[in-house]
C-alpha positions in Angstrom: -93.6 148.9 92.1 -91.1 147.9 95.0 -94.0 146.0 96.5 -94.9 144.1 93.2 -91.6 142.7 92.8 -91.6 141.6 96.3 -94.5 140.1 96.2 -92.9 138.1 93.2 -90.2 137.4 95.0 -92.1 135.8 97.9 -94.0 133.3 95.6 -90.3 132.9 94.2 -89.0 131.5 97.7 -92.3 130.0 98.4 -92.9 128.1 95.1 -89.7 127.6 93.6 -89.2 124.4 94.3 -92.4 123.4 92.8 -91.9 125.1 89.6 -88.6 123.1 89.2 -90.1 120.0 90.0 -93.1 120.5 87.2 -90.7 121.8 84.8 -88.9 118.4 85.1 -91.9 116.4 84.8 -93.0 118.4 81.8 -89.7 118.0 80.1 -89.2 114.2 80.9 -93.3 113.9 79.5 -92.6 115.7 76.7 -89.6 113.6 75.8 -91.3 110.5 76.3 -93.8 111.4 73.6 -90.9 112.3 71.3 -88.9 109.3 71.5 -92.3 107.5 71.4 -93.0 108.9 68.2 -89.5 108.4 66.6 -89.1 104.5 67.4 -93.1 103.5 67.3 -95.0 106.1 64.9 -92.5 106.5 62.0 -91.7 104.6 59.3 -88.0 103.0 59.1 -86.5 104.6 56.6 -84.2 101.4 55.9 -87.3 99.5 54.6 -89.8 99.7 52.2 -91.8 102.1 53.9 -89.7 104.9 53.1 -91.7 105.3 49.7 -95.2 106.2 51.7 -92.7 108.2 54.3 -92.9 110.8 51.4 -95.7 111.5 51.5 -95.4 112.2 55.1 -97.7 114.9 55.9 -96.5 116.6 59.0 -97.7 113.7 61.6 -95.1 113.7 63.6 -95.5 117.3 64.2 -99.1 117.1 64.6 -99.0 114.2 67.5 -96.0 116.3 68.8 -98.4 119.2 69.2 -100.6 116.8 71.3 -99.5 117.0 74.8 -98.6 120.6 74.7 -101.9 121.6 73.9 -103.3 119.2 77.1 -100.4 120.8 79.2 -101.6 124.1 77.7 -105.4 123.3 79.0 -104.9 120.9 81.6 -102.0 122.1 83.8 -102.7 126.1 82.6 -105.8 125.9 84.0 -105.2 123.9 86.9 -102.5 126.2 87.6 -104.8 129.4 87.3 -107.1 128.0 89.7 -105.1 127.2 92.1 -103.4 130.6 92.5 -100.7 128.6 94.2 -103.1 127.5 96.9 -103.3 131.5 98.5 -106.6 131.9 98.8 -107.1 128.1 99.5 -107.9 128.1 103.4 -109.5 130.9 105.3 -106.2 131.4 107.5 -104.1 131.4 104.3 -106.7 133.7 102.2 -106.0 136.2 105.3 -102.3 135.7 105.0 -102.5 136.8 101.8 -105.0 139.5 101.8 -102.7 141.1 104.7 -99.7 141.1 102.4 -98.0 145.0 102.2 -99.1 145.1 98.5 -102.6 146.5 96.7 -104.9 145.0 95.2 -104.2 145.8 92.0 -100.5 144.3 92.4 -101.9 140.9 94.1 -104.0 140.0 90.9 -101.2 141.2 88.4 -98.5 139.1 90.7 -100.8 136.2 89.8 -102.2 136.9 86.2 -98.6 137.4 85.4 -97.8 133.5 86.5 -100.4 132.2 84.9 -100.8 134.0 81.4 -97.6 135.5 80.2 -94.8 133.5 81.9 -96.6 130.3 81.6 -97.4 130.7 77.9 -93.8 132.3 77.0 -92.2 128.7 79.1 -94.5 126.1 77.3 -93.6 127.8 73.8 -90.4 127.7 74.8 -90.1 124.3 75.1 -92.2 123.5 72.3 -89.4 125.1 70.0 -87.1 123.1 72.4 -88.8 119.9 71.0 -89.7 120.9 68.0 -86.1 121.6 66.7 -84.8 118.6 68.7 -87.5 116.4 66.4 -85.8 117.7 63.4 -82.1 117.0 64.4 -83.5 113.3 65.3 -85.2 112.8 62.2 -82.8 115.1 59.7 -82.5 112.3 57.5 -85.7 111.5 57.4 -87.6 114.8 57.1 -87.5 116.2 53.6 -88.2 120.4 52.7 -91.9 119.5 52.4 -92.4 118.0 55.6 -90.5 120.5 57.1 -92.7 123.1 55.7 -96.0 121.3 56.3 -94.6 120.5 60.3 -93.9 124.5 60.6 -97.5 124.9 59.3 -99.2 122.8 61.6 -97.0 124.4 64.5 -98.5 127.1 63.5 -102.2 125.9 64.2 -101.0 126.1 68.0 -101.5 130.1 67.6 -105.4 129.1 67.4 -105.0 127.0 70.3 -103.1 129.9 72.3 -105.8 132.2 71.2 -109.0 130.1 72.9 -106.7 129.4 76.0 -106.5 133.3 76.5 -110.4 133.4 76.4 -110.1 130.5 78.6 -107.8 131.4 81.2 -109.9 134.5 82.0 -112.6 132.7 82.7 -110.7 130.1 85.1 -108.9 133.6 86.3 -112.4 135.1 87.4 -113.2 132.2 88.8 -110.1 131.4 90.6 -110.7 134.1 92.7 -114.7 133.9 93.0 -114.9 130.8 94.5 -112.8 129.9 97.6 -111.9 126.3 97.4 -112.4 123.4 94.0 -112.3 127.0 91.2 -111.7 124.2 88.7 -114.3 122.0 89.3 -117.1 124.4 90.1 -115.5 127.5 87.5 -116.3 124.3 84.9 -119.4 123.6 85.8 -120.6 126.9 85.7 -119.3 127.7 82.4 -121.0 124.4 81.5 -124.2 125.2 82.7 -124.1 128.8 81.1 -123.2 127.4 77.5 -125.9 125.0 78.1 -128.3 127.8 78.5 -126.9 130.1 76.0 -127.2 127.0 73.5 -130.8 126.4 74.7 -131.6 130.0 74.4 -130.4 129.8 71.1 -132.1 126.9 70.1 -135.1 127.7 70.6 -135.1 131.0 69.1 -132.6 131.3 66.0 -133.4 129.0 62.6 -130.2 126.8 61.3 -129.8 125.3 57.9 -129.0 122.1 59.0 -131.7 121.7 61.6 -133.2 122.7 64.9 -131.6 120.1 67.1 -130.0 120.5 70.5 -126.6 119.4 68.8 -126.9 121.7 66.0 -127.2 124.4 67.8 -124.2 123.4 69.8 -122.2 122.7 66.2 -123.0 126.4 65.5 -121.7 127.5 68.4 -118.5 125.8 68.4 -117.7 126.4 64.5 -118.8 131.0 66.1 -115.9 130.5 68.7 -113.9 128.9 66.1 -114.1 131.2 63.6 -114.4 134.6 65.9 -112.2 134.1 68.7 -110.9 137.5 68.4 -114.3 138.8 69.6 -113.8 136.7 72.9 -110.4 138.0 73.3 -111.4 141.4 72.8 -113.6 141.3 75.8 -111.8 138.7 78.2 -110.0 141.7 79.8 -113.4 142.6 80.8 -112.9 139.4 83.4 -109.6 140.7 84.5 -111.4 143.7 85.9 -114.9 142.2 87.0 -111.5 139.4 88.8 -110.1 142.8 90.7 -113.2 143.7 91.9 -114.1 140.7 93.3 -111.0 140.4 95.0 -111.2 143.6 96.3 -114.8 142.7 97.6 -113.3 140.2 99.3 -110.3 141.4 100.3 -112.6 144.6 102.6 
């Protein structure tokens, strides 16, 4: 364990100064979009409008949700496929590879940056915002809205729940491919659903058709509706991720 955390510790003195930065940046985004939404996207409650504000149904939650979930998507999964740019370059891949730590502890260091501790800081400051929308809007907000924003905060569990199918899949490939993981992990997994939706199409009978975009409709409202069953077997790419590694790393 003494060479896990100083592996940790490493990246901390190597990217520290990076994660400050983008902590910023997301903060200061994040903001924007609030105060955005407060002076452009809801009603003035000093004019007529306050009558339809009522029936306010949670919008401002909703949009607030918005750029959490790209940041969520976008930077998780740019951040997962980076692996803080160590396996990058040949000469750094061997830098890293040589590290006094196993394999085992290398992938945790990394699945550990990018699943738990960037999920538990982006909640974080989604509760950050989320109660600093309420003390801006306390006048405004009445017990129903309240309860309808805290049930389409909620929703974001759904959204955590794909990003957990999808950040083993940009894990696996993170460490599969040597240099643009994003770009050619994506257009793997493109080409695979393509195939899988082909397959699919011309084998299986839907209700409402036999179209190419049916078939896709299906598959999206399946993944919808049984995530679970693609987070029961993502840790299946965490280990098929260690072994490729380890291939590599021989």
């Amino acid at each position: 364990m003494s060479r896990f955390f100083a592996l940790i510790r490493r990246d901390w003195m190597l990217h520290r100064k990076l994660f400050f930065t983008g902590l910023v940046g997301l903060f200061i985004f994040v903001f924007l979009v609030s105060r955005f939404i407060q002076f452009y996207l809801l009603p003035d409650s000093s004019t007529e409008e306050l009558v339809s504000a009522n029936d306010f149904t949670g919008e401002v939650f909703s949009i607030l949700m918005i750029p959490f979930v790209g940041i969520l998507f976008i930077i998780g999964g740019l951040l997962t496929s980076s692996n803080l740019g160590d396996l990058r370059t040949r000469a750094r891949r061997i830098d890293y590879i040589t590290l006094p730590a196993s394999i085992l502890e290398k992938v945790m260091s990394k699945w550990l940056y990018t699943l738990p501790l960037f999920v538990v800081v982006l909640i974080l400051m989604y509760l950050f915002f989320y109660q600093l929308s309420i003390a801006m809007n306390r006048d405004f907000l009445t017990p129903d809205m309240l309860e309808r924003g805290y049930t389409i905060s909620m929703i974001g569990l759904k959204f955590l729940q794909v990003y957990f199918v999808f950040h083993g899949i940009a894990f696996f490939f993170s460490f599969y491919f040597d240099r643009f993981a994003a770009i050619k992990g994506g257009l793997v997994s493109f080409a695979f659903f393509l195939i899988l939706a082909l397959i699919l199409n011309l084998t299986v009978d839907f209700e409402m058709g036999d179209s190419l975009d049916v078939t896709i409709f299906y598959m999206l409202v399946f993944i919808q509706e049984h995530t679970y069953i693609l987070m029961a077997i993502t840790p299946i790419l965490w280990v098929a991720t260690y072994f490729v590694f380890k291939r590599k790393s021989a």
